[in-house]
N, CA and C atoms as an extended XYZ file, in Angstrom:
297
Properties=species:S:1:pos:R:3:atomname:S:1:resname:S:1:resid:I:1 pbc="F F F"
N        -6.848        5.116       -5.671 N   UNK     1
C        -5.766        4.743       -6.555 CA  UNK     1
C        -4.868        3.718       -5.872 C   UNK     1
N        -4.556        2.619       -6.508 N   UNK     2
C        -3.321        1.837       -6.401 CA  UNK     2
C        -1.811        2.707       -5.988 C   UNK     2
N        -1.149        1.950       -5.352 N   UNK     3
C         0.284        2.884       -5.451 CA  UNK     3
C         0.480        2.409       -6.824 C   UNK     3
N         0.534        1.786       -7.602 N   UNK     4
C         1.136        1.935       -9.581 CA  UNK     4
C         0.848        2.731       -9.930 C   UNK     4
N        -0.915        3.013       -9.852 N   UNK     5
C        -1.298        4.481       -9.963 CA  UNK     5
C        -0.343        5.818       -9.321 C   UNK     5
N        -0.403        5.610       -8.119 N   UNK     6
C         0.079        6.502       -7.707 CA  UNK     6
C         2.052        7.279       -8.667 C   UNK     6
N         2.529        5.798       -8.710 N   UNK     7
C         3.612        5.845       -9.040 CA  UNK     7
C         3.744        6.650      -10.633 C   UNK     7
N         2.772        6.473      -10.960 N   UNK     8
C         2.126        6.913      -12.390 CA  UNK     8
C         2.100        8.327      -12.295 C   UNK     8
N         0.702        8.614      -11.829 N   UNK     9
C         0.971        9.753      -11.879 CA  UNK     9
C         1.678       10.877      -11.246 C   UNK     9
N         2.328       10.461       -9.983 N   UNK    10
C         3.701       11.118       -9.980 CA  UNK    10
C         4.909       11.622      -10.835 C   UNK    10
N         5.154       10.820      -11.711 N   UNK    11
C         6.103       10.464      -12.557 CA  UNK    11
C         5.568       10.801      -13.938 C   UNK    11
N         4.152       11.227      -13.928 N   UNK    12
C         3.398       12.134      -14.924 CA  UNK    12
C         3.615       13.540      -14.708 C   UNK    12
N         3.151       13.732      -13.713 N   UNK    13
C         3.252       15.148      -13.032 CA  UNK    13
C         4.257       15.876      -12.964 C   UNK    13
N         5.113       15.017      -13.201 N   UNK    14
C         7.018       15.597      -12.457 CA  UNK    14
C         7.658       15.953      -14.007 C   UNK    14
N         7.026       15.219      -15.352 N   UNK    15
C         7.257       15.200      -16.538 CA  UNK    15
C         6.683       16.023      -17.212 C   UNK    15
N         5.291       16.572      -16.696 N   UNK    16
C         4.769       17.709      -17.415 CA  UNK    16
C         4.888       18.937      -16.861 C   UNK    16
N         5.364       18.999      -15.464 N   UNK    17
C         4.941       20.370      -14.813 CA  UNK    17
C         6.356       21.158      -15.392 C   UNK    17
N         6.240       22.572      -15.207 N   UNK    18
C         7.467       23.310      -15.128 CA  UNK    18
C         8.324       23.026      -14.697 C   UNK    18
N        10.023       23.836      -14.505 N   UNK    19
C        10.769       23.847      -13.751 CA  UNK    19
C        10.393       24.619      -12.855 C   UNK    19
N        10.338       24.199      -11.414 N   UNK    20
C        10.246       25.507      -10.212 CA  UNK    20
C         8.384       25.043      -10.019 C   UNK    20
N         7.707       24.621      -10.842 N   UNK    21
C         6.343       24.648      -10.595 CA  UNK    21
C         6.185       23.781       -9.293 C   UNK    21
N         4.295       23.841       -8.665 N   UNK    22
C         4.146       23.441       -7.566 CA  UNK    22
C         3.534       22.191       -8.182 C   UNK    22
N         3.133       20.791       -7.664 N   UNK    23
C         2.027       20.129       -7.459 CA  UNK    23
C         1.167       19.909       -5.859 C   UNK    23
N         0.244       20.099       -5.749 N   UNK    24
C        -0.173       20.027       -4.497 CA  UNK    24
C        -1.146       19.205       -4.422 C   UNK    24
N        -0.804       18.721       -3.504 N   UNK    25
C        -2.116       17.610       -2.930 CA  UNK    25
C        -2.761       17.509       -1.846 C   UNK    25
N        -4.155       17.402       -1.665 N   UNK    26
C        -4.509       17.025       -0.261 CA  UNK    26
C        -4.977       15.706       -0.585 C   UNK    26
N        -5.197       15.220        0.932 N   UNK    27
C        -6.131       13.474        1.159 CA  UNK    27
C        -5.876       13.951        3.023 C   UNK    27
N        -6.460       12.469        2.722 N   UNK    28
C        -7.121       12.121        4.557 CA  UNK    28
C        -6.180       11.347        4.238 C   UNK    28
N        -5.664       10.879        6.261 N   UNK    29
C        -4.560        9.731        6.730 CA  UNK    29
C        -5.815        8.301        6.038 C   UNK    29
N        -5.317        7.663        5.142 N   UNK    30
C        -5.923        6.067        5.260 CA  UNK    30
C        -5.488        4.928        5.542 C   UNK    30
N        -5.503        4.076        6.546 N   UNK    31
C        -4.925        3.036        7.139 CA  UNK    31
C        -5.586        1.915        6.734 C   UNK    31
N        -4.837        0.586        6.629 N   UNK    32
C        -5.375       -0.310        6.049 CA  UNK    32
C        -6.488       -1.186        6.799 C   UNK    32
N        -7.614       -1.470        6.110 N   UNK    33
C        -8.665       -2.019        6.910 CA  UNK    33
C        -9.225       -2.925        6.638 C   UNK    33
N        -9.415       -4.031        6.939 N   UNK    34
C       -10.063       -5.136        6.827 CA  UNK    34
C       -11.122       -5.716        7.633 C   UNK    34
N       -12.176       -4.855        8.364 N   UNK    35
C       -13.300       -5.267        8.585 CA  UNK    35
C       -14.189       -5.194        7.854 C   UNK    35
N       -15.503       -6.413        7.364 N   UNK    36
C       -16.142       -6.582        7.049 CA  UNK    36
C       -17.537       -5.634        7.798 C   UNK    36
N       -17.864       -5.401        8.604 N   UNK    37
C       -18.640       -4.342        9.216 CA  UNK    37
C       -18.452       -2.846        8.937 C   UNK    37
N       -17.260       -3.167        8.238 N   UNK    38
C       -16.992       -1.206        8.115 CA  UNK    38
C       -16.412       -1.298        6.506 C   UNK    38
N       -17.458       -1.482        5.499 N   UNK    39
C       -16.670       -1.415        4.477 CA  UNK    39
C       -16.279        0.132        3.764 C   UNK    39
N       -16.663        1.061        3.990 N   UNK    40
C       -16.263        2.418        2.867 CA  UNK    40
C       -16.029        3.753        4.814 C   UNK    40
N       -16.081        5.212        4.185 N   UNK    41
C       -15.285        5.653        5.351 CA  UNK    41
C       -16.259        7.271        4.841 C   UNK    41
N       -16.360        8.392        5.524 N   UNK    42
C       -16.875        9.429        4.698 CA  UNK    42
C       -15.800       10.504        6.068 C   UNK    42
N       -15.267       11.915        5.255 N   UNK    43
C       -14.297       12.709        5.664 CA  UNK    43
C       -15.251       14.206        5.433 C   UNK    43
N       -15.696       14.733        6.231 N   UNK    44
C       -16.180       16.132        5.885 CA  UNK    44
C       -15.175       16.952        5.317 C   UNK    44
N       -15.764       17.879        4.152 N   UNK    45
C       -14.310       18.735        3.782 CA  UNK    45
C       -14.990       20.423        3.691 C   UNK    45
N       -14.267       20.719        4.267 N   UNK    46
C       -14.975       22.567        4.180 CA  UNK    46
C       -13.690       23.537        3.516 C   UNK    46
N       -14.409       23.792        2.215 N   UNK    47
C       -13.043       24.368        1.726 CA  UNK    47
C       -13.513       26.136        1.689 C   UNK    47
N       -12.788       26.577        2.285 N   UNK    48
C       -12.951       28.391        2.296 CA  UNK    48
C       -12.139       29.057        1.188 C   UNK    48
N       -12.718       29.958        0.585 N   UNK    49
C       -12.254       30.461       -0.498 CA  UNK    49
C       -12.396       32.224       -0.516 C   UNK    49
N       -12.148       32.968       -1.140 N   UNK    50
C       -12.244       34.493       -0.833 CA  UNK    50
C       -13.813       34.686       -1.094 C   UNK    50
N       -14.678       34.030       -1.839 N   UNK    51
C       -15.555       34.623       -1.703 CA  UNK    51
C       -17.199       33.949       -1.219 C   UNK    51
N       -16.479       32.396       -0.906 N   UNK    52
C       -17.320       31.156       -1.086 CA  UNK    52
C       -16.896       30.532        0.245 C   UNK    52
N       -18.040       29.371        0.799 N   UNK    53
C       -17.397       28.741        1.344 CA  UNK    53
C       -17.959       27.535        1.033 C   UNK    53
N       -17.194       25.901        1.253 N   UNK    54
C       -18.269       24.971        0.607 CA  UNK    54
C       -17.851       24.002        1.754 C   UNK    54
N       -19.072       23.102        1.656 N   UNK    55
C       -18.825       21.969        2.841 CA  UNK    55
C       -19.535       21.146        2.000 C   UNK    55
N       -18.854       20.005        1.901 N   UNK    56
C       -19.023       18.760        1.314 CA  UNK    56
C       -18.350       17.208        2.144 C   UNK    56
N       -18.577       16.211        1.526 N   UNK    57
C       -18.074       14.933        2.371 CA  UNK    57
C       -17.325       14.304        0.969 C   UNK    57
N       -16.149       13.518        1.302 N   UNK    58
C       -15.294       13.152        0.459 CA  UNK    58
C       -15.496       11.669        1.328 C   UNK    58
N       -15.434       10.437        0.324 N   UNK    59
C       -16.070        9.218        0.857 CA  UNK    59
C       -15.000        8.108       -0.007 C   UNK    59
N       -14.853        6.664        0.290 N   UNK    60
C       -14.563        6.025        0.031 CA  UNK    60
C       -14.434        4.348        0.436 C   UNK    60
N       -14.194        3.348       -0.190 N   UNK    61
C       -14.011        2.560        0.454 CA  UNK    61
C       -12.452        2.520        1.468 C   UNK    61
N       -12.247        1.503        2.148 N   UNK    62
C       -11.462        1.270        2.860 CA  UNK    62
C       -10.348        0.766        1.823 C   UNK    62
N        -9.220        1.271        2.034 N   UNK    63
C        -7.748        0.858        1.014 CA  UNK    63
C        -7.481       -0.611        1.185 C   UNK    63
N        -6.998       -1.495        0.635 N   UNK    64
C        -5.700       -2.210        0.922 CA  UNK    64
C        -4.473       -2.313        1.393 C   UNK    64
N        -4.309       -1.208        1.191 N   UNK    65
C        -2.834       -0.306        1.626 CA  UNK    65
C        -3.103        0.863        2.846 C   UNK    65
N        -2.072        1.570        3.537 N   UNK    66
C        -2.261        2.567        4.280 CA  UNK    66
C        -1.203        3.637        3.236 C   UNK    66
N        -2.409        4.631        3.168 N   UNK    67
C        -1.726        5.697        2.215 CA  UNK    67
C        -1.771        7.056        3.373 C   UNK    67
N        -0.823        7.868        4.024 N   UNK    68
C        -0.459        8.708        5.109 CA  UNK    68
C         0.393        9.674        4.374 C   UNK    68
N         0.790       10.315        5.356 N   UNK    69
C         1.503       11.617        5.431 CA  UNK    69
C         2.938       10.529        4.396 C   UNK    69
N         3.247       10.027        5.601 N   UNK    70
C         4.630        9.179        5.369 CA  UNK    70
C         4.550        8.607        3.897 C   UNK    70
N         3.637        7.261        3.301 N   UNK    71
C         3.601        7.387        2.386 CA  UNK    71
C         3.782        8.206        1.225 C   UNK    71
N         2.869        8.996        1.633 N   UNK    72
C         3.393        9.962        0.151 CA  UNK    72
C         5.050       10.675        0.133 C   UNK    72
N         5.452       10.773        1.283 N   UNK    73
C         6.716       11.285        1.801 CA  UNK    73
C         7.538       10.719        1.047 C   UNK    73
N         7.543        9.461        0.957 N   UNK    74
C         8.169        8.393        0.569 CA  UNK    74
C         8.086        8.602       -0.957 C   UNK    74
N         6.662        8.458       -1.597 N   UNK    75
C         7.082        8.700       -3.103 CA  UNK    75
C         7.189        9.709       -3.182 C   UNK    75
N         7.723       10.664       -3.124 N   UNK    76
C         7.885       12.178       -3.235 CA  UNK    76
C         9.753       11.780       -3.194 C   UNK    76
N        10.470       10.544       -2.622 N   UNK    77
C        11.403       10.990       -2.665 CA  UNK    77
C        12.437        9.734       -3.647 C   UNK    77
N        11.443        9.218       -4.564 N   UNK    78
C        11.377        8.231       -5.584 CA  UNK    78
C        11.391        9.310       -6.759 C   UNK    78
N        10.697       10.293       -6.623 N   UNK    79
C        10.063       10.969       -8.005 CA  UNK    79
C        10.828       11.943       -8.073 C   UNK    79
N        11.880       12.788       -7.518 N   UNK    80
C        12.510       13.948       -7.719 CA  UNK    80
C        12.169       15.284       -7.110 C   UNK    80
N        10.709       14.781       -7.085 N   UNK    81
C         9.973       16.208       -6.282 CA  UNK    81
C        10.635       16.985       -5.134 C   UNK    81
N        10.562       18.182       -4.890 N   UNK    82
C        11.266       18.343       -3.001 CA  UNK    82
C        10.347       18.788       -2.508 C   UNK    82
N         9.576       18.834       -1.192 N   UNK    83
C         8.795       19.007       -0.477 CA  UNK    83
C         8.964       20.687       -0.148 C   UNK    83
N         8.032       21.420       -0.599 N   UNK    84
C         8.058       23.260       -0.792 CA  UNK    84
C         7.673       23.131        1.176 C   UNK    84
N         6.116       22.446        0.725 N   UNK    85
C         5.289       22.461        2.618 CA  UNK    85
C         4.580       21.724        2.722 C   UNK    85
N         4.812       21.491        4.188 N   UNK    86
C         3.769       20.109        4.459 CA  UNK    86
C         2.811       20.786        5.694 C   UNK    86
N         1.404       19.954        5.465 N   UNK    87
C         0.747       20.347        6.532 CA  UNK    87
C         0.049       19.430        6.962 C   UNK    87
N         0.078       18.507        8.581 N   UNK    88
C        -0.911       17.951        8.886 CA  UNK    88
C        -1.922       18.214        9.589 C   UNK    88
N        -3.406       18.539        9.745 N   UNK    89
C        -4.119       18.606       10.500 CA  UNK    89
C        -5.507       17.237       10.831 C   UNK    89
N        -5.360       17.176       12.121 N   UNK    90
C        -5.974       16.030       12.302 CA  UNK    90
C        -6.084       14.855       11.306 C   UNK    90
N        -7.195       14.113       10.878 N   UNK    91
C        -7.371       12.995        9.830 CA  UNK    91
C        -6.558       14.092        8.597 C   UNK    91
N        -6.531       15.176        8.309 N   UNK    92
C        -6.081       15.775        6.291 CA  UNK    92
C        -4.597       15.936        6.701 C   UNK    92
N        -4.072       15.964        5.357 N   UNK    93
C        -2.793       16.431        5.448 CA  UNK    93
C        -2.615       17.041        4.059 C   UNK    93
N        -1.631       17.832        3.829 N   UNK    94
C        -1.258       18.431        1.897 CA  UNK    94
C         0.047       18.764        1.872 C   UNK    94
N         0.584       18.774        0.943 N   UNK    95
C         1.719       18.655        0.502 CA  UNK    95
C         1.970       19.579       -0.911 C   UNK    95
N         2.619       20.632       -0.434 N   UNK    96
C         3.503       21.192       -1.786 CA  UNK    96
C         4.864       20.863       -2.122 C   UNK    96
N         4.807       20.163       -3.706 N   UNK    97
C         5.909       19.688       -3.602 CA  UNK    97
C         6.147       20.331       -5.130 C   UNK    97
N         7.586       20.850       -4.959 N   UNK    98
C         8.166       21.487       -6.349 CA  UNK    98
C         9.293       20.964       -7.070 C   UNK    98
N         8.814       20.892       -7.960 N   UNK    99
C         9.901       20.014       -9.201 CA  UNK    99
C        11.111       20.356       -8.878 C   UNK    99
């Protein structure tokens, strides 16, 4: 997503959710890249669940932009949202943020 996008659906999210409700998000840190030798990026994701566990790869090209922890920090404080919890671990990070 574009940050317009982004700005979008923030400002979607913040308009439909409850009062008091959560939105949560995860992503990987993405920094902006412009080598031609390295065009797209792949992130293993292992998500554990009570009764499941799944391991998959979440992939993409390389941004234009660097979209991070900070970034989103930032529109989170454009949109009204307040930050419930943040978590970074290595490349992932997520964010609960409540109306």
């Amino acid at each position: 997503m574009t940050t317009k996008d982004h700005e979008r659906v923030f400002g979607e999210v913040f308009r439909v959710l409850k009062e008091n409700g959560l939105f949560k998000i995860w992503d990987v840190q993405l920094t902006r890249h412009e080598s031609v030798d390295k065009p797209g990026f792949t992130v293993p994701v292992e998500v554990i669940l009570p009764n499941i566990k799944i391991s998959t790869c979440y992939g993409s090209y390389w941004p234009k932009e660097s979209y991070d922890l900070d970034y989103y920090i930032e529109m989170v404080r454009s949109t009204g949202f307040t930050i419930a919890a943040k978590n970074q671990r290595n490349s992932s990070f997520s964010l609960f943020l409540r109306k």
